[in-house]
C-alpha positions as CSV (number, residue, x, y, z in Angstrom):
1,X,35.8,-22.0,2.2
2,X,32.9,-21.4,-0.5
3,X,33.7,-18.2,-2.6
4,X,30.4,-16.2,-2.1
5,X,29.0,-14.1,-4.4
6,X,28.4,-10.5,-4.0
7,X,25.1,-10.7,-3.9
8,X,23.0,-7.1,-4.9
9,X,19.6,-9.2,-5.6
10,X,16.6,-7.6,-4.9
11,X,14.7,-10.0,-3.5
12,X,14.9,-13.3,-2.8
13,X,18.0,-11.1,-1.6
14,X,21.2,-12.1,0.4
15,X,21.0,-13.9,4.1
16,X,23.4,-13.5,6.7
17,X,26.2,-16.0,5.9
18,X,26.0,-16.8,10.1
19,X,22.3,-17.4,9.6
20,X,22.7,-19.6,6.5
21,X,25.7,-21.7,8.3
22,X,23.5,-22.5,12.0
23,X,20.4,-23.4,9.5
24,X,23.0,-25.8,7.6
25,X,24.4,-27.4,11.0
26,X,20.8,-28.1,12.2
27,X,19.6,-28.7,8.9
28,X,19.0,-32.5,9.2
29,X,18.7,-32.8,13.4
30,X,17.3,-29.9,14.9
31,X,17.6,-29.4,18.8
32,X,17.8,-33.8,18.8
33,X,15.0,-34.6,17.3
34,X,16.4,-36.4,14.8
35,X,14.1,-34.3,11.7
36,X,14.2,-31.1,10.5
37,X,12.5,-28.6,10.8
38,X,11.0,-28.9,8.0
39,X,9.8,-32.3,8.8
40,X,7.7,-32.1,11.6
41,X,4.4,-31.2,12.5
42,X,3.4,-27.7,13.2
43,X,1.3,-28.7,15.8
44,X,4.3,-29.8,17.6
45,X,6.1,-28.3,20.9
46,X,9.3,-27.9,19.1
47,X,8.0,-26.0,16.0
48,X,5.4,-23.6,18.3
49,X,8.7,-22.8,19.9
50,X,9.9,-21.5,17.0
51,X,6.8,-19.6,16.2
52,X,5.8,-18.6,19.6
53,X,9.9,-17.3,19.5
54,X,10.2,-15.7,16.3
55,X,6.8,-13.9,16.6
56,X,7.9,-12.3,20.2
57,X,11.2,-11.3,19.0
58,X,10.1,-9.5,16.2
59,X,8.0,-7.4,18.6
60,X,11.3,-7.3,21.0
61,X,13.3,-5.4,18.2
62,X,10.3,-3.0,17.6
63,X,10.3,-1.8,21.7
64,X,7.6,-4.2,22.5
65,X,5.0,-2.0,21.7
66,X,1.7,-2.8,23.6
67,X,-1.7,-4.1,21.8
68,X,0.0,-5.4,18.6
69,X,-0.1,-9.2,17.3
70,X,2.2,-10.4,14.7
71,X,1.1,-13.1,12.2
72,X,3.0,-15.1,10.0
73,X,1.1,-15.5,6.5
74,X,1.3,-16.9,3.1
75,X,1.3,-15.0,-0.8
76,X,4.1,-12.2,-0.6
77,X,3.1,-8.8,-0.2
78,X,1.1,-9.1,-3.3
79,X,-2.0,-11.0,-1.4
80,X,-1.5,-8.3,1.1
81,X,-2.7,-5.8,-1.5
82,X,-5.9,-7.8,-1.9
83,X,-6.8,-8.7,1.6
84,X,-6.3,-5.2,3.1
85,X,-9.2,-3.5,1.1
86,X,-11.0,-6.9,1.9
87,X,-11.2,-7.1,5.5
88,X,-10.6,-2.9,5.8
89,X,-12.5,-1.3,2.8
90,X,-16.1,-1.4,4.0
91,X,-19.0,-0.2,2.2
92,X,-19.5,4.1,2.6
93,X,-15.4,3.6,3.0
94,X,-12.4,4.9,0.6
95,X,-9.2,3.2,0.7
96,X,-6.9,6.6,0.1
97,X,-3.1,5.7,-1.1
98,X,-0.1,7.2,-1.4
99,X,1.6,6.7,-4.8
100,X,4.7,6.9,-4.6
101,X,6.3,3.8,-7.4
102,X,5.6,0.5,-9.0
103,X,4.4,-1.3,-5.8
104,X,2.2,1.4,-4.4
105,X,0.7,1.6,-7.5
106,X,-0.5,-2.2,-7.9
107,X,-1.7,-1.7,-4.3
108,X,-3.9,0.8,-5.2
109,X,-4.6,-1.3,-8.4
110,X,-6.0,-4.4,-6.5
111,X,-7.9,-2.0,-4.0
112,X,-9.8,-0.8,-7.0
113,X,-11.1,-4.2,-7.5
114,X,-12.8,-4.3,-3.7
115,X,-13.9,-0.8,-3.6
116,X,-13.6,2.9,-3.8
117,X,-9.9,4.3,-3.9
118,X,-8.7,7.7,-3.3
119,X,-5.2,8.8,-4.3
120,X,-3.9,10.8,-1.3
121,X,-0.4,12.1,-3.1
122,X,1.6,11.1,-5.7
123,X,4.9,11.8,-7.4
124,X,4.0,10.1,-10.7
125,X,4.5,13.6,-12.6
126,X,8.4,13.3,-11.7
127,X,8.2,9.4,-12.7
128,X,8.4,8.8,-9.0
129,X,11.4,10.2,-8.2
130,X,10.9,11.7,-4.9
131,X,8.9,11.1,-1.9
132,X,5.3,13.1,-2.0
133,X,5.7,16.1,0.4
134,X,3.9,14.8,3.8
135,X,2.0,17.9,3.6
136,X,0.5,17.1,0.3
137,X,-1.2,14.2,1.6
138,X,-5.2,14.6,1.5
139,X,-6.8,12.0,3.2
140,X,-10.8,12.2,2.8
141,X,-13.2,12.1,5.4
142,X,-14.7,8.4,4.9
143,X,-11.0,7.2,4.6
144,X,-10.9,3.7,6.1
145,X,-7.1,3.7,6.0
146,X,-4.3,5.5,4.3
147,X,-1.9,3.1,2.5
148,X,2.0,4.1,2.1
149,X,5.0,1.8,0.5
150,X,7.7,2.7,2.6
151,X,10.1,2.0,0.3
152,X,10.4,1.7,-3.7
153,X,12.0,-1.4,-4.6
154,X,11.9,-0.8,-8.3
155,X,12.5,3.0,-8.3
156,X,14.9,3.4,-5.3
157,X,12.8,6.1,-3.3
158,X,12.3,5.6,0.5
159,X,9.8,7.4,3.0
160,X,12.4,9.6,5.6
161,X,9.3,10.0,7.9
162,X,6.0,9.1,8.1
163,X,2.7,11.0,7.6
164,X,0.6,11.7,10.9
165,X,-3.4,10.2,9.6
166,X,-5.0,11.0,13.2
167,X,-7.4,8.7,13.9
168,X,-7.3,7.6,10.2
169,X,-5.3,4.1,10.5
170,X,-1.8,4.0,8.6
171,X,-1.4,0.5,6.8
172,X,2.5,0.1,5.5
173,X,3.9,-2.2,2.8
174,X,7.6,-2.5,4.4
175,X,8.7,-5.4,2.0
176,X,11.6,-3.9,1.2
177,X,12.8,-2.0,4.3
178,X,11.5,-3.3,7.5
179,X,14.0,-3.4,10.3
180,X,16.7,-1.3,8.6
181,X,16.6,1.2,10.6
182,X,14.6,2.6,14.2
183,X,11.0,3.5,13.5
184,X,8.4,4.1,15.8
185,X,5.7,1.1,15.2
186,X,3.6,3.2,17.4
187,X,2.8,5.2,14.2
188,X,1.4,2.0,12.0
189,X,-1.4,0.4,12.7
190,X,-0.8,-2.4,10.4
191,X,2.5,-3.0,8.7
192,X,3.1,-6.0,6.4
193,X,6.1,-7.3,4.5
194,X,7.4,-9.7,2.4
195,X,10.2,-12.0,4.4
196,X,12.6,-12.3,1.3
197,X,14.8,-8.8,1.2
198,X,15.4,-8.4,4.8
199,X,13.4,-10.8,7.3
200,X,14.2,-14.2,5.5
201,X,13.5,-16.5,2.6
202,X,10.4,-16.5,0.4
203,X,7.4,-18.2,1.5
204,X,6.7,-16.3,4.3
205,X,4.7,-12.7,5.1
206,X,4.8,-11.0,8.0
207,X,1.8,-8.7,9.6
208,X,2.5,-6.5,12.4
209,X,-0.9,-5.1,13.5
210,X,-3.0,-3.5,16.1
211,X,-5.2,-6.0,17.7
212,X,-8.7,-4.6,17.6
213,X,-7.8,-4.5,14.0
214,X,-7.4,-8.0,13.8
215,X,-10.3,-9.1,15.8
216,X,-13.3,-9.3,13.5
217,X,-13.4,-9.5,9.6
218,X,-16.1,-9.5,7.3
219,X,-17.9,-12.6,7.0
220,X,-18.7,-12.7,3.5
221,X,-14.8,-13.3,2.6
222,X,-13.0,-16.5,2.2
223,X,-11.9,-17.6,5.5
224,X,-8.1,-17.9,4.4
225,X,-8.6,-14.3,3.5
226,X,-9.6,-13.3,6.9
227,X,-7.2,-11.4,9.4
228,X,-9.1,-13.0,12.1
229,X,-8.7,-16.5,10.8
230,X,-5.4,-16.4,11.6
231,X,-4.8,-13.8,14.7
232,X,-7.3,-16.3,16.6
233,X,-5.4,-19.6,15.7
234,X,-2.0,-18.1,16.2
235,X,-1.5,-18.3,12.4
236,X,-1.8,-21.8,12.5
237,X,-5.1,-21.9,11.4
238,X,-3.5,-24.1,8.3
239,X,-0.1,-25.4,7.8
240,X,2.4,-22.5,7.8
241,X,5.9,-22.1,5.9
242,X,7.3,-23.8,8.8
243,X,11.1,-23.6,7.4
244,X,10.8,-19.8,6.4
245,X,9.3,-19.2,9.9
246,X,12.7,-20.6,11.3
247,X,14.8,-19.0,9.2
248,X,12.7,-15.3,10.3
249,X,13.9,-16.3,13.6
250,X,17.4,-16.5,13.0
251,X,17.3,-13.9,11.1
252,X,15.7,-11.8,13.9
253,X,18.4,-13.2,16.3
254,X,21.2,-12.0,14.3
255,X,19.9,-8.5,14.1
256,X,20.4,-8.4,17.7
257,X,23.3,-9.9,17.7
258,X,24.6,-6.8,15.1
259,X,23.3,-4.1,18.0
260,X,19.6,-4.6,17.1
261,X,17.9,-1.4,14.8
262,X,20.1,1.1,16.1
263,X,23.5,-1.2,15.0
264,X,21.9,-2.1,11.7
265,X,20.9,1.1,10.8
266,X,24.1,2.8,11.4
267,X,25.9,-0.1,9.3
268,X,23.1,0.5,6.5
269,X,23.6,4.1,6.5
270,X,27.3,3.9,6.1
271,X,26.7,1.4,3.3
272,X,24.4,3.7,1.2
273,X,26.9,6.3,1.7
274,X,29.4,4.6,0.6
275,X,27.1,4.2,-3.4
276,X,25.7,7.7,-2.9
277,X,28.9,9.3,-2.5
278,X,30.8,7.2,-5.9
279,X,27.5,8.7,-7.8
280,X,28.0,12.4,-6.7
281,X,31.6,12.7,-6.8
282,X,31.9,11.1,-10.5
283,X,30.8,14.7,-11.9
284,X,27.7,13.1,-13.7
285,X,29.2,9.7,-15.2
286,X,26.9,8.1,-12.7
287,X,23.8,9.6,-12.4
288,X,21.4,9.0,-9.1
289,X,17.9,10.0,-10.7
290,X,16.1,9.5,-7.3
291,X,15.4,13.1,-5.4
292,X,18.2,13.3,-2.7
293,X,15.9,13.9,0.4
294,X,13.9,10.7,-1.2
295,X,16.5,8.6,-1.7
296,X,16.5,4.7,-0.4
297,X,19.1,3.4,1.9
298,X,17.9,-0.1,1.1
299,X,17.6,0.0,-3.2
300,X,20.3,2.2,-4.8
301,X,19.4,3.4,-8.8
302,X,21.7,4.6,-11.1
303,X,22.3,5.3,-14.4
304,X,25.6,6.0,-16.9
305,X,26.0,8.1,-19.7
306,X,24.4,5.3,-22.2
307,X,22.7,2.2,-22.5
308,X,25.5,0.6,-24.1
309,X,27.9,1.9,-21.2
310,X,25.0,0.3,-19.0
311,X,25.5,-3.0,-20.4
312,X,29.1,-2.5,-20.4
313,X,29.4,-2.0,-16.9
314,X,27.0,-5.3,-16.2
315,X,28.9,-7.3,-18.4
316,X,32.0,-6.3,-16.5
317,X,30.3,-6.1,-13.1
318,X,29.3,-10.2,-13.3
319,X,32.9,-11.1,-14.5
320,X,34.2,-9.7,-11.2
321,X,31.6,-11.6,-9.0
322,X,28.8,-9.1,-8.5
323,X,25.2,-10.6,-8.8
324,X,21.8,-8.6,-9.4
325,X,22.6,-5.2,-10.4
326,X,20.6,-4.3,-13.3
327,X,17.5,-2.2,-12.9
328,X,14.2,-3.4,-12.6
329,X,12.9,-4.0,-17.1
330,X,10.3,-1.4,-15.7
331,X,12.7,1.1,-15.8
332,X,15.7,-0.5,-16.8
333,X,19.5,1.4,-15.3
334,X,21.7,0.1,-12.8
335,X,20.4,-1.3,-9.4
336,X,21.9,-2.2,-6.0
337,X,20.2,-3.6,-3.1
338,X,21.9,-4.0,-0.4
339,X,19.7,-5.2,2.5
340,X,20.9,-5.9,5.8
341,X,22.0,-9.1,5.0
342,X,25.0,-7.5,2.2
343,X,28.5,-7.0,4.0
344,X,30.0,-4.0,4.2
345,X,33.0,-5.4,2.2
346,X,30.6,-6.4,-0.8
347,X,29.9,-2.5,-0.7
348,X,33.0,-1.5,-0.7
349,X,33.8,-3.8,-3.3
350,X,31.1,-2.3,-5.6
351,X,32.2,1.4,-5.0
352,X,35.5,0.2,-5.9
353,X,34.7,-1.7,-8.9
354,X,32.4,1.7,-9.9
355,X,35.6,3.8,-9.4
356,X,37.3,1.6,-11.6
357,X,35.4,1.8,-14.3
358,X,34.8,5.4,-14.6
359,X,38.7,5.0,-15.1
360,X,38.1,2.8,-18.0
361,X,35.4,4.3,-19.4
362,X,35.3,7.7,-18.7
């Protein structure tokens, strides 16, 4: 048996180890075809499966909502940020977003090259610490959208609900937290996310959206760049991440398998509590800086007394096995993600190992 690491990266991040073992045993043959996956064309039966498979599943776990298409794209998140304010941001429009951290922020960013921005709220006077107030948010009357990052990778703050924009559509970035918990998709009318922290592996991005919203873009943009391009051709318009697409669907069938949203997010929540609790109980040697009622279930930050205790407790940390737990350089401290993917045990493990060395170092 392979000694696994306990993996707290934040993305690419951990995969299920039952996931990572089916892919391995169909690796070279899949279903008797005698290829990969990998290997064969995505025009094929056998890979539409897949897609067809993976794309109705994910709406499955959501409640099956009515009227929304999911498409499987390519460029991370960070495309996303682009092609929103491209096909939504029309002329006489303002893109309004929340700021909230480091990835709302560079939303907003590339909006600003494609048109005029508004910021809605933002907790940038408390270094993005908390959640804005939902009451704070100020969306302007021309407002083609209102853009929220549902959860903070870098600073470790997490949305607890969700602001209601009216007729106003609500565009997510849920890179870092879709399907760890229940959510009602009802509220979104487009979400996107990066697959590598809790859908998959890298290559892959995933749009959940409303139809009509998908239905015509502006003409005048590259056709790649085009939401239409790809909801009419089934996001096979050009050759897609065909092995990352499989892996999504394993993924998505082994979140049923753990008692779909509801069984993950009680998991999750245990999980988080399990950090949270070794932070408040060690009377300030650890040191959550993240808002309580803001604080991520997904992306845990902490910090110790010093700098040098920080390094201290990494140096110790990646003797004993642990992988990934210092803080983004942004903002530097003491990070753990732990995704869906991360056992319970490799939680425990770290609380443990954190008790221990407030022990040692206290």
């Amino acid at each position: 048996m392979t000694k696994r690491a306990y993996n707290f990266n934040a993305g690419p991040a951990a995969l299920p180890l039952e996931v990572l073992e089916r892919a391995q045993a169909e690796f070279v043959d899949f279903q008797g075809t005698g290829m990969s996956i990998m290997e064969m064309s995505h025009r094929g039966k056998v890979y539409e499966e897949v897609h067809n498979e993976a794309q109705s599943r994910l709406l499955s776990l959501l409640g099956n909502p009515s009227g929304y298409k999911v498409l499987f794209l390519q460029g991370g998140a960070s495309t996303q940020f682009a092609m929103v304010p491209m096909n939504f941001l029309t002329a006489g429009k303002t893109g309004s977003y929340v700021l909230t951290g480091s990835w709302a922020s560079k939303a907003e960013k590339e909006a600003r090259l494609i048109g005029e921005t508004h910021i809605a709220a933002s907790s940038e006077n408390n270094k993005f610490m908390s959640i804005p107030d939902l009451s704070s948010i100020e969306i302007p009357e021309n407002a083609a959208y209102l853009h929220v990052t549902s959860n903070e990778t870098i600073e470790g703050s997490q949305y607890q609900q969700y602001p209601d924009t009216g007729s106003v559509p609500l565009i997510a970035d849920m890179s870092s937290d879709i399907l760890c918990r229940e959510f009602d998709v009802n509220q979104f009318d487009f979400i996107y996310a990066g697959a590598q922290k809790n859908l998959g592996p890298s290559g892959v991005t995933v749009v959940i959206a409303r139809e009509e919203l998908l239905a015509e873009s502006p003409k005048h943009i590259p056709t790649m760049l085009r939401y239409s391009t790809h909801a009419a051709n089934n996001s096979l318009y050009n050759t897609p991440p065909s092995f990352s697409v499989y892996m999504v669907n394993e993924v998505l069938k082994w979140i049923e398998e753990q008692g779909s949203l509801a069984g993950v997010e009680k998991i999750n929540r245990e999980k988080a509590g399990l950090i949270y609790d070794t932070i408040d109980s060690s009377e300030g040697f650890y040191r959550g800086p993240v808002e309580a009622g803001s604080r991520s279930i997904m992306n845990i930050t902490f910090r110790l007394p010093s700098e040098e205790l920080e390094k201290q407790f990494i140096k110790e940390s990646e003797q004993e096995g642990f992988v990934g737990l210092k803080g983004h350089r942004s903002v530097g401290g003491l990070r753990a993600s732990i995704y869906n993917a991360v056992p319970y045990e490799n939680v425990k493990a770290l609380a443990d190992f954190m008790n221990h060395f407030q022990k040692n170092h206290g």
